[in-house]
N, C-alpha and C positions, 0 to 999 in steps of 0.2 A: 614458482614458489607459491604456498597454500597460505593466507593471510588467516589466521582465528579472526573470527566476530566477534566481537563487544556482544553479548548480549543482553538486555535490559528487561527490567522487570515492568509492566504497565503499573502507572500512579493508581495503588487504590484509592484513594484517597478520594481523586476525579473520579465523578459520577460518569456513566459510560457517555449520557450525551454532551460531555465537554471532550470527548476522546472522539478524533480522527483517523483513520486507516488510511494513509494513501496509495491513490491505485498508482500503475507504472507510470500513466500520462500527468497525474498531478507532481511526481517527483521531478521529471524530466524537465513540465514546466518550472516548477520552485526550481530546481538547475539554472534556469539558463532565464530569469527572472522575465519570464513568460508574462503580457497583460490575461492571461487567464488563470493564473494561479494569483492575483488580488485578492479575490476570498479567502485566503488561508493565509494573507499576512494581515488580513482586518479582523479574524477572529481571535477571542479566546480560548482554544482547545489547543489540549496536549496532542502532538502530531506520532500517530509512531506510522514505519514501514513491517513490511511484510517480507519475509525472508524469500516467499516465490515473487517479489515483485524487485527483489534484489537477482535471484537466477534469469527471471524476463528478459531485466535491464543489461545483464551478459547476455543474453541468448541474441539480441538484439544488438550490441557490440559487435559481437562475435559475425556475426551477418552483413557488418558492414550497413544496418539500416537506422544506426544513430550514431553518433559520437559525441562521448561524454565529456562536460569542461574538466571533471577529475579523472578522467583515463577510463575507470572502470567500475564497476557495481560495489565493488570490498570498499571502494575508496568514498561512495557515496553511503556507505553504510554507518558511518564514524560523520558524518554531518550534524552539526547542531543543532540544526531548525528542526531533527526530529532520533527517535530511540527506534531501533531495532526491537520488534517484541516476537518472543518464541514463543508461541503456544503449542500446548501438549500437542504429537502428532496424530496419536490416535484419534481423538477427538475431534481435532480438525481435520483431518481423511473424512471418517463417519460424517459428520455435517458435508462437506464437500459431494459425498455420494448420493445426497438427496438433491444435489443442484441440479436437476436434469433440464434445462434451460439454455444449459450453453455446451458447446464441445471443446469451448478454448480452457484448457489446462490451468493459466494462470487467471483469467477473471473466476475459474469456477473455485481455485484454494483463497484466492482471496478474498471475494463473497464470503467463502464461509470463515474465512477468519474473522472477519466483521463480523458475523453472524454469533461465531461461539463467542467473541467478547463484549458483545452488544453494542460495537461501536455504529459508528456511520462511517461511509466511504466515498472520501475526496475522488470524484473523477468527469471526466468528459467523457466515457463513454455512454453511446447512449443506449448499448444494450444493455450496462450494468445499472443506468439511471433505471432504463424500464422495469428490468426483474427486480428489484431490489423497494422502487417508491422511493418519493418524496424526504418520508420519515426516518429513512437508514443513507441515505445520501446528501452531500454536499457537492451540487452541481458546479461544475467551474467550467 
């Protein structure tokens, strides 16, 4: 059975640096109330996810190399502590094709999803802390 996504519109409202991207590992941790996802229940910023870090989090189900407290990615998509944001594909392909940095599929759409909304991105990796800097990420 195929679930629709809620999908949300990002707050213009919030300036990009009160807006967060969360990468796959900061969701999993907010999941399962990780002491590494502390920083993102002590900030002020609006949280959204990333639709390839919703496909990660099944790819990674699916493999048998996590298991979700809500079963699966559709069901973490509809969580409160954060909005689903769809941004234009086109656009965010193009920016994704300048990441030549990584060969992993999901850090490189995500990166650039950050990148075309000029957010910053919540994560513990450290190859996305290093390509990315300081100023476009939220270390956890």
């Amino acid at each position: 059975m195929v679930v629709e996504l809620e999908r949300s519109r990002p707050d213009v409202s919030c300036p990009p640096a009160t807006v967060i991207l969360l990468d796959t590992n900061a969701v999993i941790w907010l999941d399962l109330a990780h002491p590494r996802s502390r920083p993102l229940t002590r900030i002020k910023a609006a949280l959204y996810v990333s639709p390839a870090t919703l496909l990660e989090l099944q790819f990674l189900t699916e493999a048998n190399r996590i298991r979700l407290m809500r079963g699966d990615a559709q069901a973490l998509a509809s969580d409160d502590r954060w909005l689903l944001d769809d941004p234009p594909a086109a656009a965010w392909f193009a920016e994704a094709i300048d990441l030549n940095w990584t060969r992993d599929p999901f850090d490189r759409l995500i990166a650039a999803h950050a990148q075309l909304r000029g957010w910053r991105v919540a994560t513990g990796d450290t190859r996305l802390l290093q390509a990315l800097g300081a100023r476009k990420t939220l270390e956890l």
